[in-house]
Structures are given as structure tokens and as C-alpha cells.
Biotite code that builds the C-alpha atoms (Angstrom):
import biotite.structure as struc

atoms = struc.array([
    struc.Atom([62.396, 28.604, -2.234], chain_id="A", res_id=1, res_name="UNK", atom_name="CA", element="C"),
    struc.Atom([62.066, 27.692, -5.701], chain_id="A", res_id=2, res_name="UNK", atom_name="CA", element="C"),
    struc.Atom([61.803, 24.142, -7.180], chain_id="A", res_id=3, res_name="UNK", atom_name="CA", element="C"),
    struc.Atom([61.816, 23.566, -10.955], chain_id="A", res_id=4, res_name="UNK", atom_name="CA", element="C"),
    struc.Atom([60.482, 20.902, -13.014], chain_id="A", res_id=5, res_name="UNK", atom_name="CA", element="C"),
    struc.Atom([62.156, 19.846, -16.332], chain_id="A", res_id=6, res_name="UNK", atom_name="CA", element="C"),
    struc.Atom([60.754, 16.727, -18.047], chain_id="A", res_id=7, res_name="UNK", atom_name="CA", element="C"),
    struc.Atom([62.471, 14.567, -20.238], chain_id="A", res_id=8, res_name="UNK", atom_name="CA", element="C"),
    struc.Atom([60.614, 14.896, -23.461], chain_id="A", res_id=9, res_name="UNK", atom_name="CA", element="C"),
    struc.Atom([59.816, 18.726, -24.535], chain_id="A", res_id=10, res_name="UNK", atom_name="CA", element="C"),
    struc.Atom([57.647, 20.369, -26.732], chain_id="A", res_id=11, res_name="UNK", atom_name="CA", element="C"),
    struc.Atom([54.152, 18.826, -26.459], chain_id="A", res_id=12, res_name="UNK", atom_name="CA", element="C"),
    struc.Atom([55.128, 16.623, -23.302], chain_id="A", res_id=13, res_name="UNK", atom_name="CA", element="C"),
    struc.Atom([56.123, 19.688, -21.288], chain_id="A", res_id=14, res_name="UNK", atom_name="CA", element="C"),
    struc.Atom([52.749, 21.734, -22.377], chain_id="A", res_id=15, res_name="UNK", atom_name="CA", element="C"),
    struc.Atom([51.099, 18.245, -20.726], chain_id="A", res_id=16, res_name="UNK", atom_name="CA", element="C"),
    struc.Atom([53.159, 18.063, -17.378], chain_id="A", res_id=17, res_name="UNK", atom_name="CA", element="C"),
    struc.Atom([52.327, 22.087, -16.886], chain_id="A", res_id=18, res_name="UNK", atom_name="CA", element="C"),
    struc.Atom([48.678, 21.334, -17.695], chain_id="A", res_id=19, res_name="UNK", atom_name="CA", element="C"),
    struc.Atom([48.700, 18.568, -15.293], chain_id="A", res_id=20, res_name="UNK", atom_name="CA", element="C"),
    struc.Atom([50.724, 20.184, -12.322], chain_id="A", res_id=21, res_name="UNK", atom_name="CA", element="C"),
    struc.Atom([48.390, 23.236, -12.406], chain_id="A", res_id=22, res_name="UNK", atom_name="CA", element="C"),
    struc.Atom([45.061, 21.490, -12.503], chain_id="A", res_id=23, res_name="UNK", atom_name="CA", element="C"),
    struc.Atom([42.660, 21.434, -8.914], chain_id="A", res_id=24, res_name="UNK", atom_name="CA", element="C"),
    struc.Atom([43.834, 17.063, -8.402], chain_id="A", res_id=25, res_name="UNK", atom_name="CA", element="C"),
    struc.Atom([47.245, 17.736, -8.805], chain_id="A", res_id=26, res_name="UNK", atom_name="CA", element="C"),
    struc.Atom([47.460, 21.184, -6.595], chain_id="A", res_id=27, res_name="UNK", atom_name="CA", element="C"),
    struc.Atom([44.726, 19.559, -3.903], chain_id="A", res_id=28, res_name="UNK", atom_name="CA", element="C"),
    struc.Atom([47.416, 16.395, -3.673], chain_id="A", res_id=29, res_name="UNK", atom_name="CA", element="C"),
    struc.Atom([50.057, 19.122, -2.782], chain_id="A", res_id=30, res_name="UNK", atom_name="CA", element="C"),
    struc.Atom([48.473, 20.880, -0.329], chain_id="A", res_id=31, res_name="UNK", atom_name="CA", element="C"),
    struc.Atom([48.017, 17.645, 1.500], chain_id="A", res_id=32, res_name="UNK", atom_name="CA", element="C"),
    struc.Atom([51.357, 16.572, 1.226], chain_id="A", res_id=33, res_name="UNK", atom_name="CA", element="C"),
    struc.Atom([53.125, 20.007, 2.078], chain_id="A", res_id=34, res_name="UNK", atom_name="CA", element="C"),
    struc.Atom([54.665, 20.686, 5.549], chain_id="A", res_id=35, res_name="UNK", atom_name="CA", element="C"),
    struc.Atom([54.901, 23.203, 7.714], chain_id="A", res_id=36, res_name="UNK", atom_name="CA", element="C"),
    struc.Atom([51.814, 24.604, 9.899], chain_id="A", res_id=37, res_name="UNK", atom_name="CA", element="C"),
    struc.Atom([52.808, 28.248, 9.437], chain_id="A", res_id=38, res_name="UNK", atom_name="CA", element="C"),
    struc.Atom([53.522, 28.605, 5.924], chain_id="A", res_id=39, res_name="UNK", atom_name="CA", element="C"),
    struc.Atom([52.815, 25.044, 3.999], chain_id="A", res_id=40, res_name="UNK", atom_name="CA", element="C"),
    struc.Atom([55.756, 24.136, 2.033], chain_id="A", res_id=41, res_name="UNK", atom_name="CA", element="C"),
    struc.Atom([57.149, 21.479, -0.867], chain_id="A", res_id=42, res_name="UNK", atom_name="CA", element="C"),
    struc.Atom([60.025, 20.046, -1.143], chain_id="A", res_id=43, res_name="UNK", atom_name="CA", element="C"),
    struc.Atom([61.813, 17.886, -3.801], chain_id="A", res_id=44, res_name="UNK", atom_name="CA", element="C"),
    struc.Atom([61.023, 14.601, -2.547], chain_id="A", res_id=45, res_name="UNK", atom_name="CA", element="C"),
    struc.Atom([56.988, 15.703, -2.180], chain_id="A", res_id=46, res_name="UNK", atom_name="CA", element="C"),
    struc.Atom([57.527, 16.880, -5.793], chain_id="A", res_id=47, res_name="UNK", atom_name="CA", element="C"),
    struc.Atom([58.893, 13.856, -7.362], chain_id="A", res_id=48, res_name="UNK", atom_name="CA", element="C"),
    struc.Atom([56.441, 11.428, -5.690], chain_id="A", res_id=49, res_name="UNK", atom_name="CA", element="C"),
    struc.Atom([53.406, 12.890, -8.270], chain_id="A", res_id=50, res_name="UNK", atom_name="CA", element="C"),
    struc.Atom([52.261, 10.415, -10.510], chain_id="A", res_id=51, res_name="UNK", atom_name="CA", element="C"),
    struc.Atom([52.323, 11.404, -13.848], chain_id="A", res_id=52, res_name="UNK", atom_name="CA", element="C"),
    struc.Atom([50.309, 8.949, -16.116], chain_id="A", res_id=53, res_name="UNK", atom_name="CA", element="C"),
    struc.Atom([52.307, 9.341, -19.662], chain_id="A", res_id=54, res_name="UNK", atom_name="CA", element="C"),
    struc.Atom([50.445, 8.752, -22.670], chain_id="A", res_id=55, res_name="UNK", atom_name="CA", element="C"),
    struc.Atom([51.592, 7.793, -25.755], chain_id="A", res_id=56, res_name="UNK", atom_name="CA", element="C"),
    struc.Atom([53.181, 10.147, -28.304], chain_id="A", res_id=57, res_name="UNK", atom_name="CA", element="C"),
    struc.Atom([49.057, 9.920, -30.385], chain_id="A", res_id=58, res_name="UNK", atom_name="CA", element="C"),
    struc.Atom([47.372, 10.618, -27.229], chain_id="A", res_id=59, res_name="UNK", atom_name="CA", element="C"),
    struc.Atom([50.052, 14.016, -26.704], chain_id="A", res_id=60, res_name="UNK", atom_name="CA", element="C"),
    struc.Atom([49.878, 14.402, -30.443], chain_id="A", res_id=61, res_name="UNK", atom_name="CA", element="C"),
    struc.Atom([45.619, 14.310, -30.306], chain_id="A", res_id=62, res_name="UNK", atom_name="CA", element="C"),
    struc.Atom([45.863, 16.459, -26.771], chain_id="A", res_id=63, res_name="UNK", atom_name="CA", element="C"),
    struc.Atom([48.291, 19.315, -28.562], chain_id="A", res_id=64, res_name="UNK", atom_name="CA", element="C"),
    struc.Atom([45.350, 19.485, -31.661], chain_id="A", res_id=65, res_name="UNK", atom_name="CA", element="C"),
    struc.Atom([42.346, 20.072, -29.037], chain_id="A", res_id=66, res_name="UNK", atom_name="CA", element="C"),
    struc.Atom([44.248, 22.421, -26.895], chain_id="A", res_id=67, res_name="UNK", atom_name="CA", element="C"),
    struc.Atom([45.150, 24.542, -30.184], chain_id="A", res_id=68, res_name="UNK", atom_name="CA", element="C"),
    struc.Atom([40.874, 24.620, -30.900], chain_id="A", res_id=69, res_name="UNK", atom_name="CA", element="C"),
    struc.Atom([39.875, 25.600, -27.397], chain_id="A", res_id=70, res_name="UNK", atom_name="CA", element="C"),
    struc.Atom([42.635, 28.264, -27.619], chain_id="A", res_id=71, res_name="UNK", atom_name="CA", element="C"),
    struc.Atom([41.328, 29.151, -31.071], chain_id="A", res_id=72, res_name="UNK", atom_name="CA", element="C"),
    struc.Atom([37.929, 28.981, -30.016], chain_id="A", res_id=73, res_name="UNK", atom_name="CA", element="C"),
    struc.Atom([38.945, 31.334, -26.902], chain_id="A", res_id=74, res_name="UNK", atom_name="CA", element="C"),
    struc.Atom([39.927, 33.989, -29.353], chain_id="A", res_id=75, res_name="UNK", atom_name="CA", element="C"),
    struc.Atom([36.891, 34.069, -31.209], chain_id="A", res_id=76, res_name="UNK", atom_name="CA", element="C"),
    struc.Atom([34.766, 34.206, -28.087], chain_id="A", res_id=77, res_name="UNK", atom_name="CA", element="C"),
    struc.Atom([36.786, 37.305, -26.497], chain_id="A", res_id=78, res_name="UNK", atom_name="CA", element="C"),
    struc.Atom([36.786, 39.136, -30.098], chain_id="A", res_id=79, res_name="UNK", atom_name="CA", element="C"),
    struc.Atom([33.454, 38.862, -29.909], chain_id="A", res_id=80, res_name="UNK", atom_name="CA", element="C"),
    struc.Atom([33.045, 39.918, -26.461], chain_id="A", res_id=81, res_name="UNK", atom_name="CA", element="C"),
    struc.Atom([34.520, 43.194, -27.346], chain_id="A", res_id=82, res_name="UNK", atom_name="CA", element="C"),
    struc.Atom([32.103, 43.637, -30.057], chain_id="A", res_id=83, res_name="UNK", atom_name="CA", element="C"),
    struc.Atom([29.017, 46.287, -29.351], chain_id="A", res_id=84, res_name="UNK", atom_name="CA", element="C"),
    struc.Atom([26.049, 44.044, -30.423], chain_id="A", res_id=85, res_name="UNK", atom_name="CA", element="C"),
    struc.Atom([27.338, 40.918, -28.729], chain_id="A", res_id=86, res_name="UNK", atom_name="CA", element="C"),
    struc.Atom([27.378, 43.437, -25.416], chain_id="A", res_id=87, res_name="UNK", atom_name="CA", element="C"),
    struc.Atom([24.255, 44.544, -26.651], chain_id="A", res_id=88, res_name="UNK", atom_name="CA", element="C"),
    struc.Atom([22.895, 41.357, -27.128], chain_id="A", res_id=89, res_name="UNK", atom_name="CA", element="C"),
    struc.Atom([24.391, 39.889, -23.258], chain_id="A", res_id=90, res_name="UNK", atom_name="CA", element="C"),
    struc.Atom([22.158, 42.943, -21.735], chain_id="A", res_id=91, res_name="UNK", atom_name="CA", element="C"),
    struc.Atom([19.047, 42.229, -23.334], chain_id="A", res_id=92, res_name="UNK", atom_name="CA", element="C"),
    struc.Atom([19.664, 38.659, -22.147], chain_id="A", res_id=93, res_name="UNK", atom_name="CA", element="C"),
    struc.Atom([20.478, 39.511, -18.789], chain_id="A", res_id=94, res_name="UNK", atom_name="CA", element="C"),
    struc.Atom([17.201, 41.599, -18.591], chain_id="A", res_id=95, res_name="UNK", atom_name="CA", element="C"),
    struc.Atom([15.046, 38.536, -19.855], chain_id="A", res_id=96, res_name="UNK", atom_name="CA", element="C"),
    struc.Atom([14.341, 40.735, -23.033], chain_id="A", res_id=97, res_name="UNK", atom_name="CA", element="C"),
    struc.Atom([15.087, 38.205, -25.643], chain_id="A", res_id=98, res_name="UNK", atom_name="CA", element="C"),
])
């Protein structure tokens, strides 16, 4: 079965609540909280008893700017990951040669 999830607010909020629901606390809480022995499952009421702590609209505004640098700084990491003397670089380093 399928469940879905559709808060209120959108746009920043809903990038928040996905963030949330998918990190190791939430998921762990789940797993506790699902039934079935076989094949562990989640229904609506299980769902709708997580707490979601709602900031304010500064704190969602401040969490949207530092997801958009780590995602920024993500890209400049794997584009230089794919670049030969950064590989070249990672080997020596790896070999204790630096």
C-alpha cells in the first residue's frame, strides 16, 4: 500500500517535512511503531502520530539558504572528483605519498 503525505504549507515547508521524514530519528521511530511480524507495515494513524516540530517561516527561510550551499557545495566537490589531478592527487594520498 501506498500512503501519501501532503502538508499544509508548500514550497520550503514541504522540502522540510521530506527532509525530516527521511532522516535515521524519524525512519528508526517507524520501524518501531510498524506492525506486522512478517512484513512490518504503516498505516495512517502510525503516520499522523509523528511529531513534526514547525519552525517559523525565518528558521524555513534560513534552512532553504543552507540547503541551497551544501547542494552547491556538492556540485563543486563531484566536478572536481571527475577531474584527473584531483584523482591523481586522492591516490597519492591514499598511498601516504603526500
Amino acid at each position: 500500500g501506498s500512503l501519501y503525505i501532503r502538508p499544509n504549507k508548500t514550497g520550503v515547508f514541504s522540502d522540510y517535512i521530506n527532509r525530516l521524514i527521511s532522516g535515521s530519528t524519524i525512519k528508526a521511530w517507524l520501524e518501531s511503531e510498524s506492525q506486522g511480524a512478517t512484513l512490518p507495515n504503516l498505516n495512517k494513524k502510525i503516520v499522523s502520530n509523528i511529531k513534526v516540530p514547525v519552525p517559523s517561516d525565518d528558521t524555513l527561510e534560513r534552512f532553504s539558504e543552507i540547503i541551497i550551499k551544501i547542494e552547491r557545495i556538492r556540485d563543486v566537490i563531484t566536478s572536481c572528483s571527475n577531474e584527473p589531478l584531483f584523482q591523481s592527487v586522492s591516490q597519492r594520498a591514499f598511498r601516504g605519498k603526500l
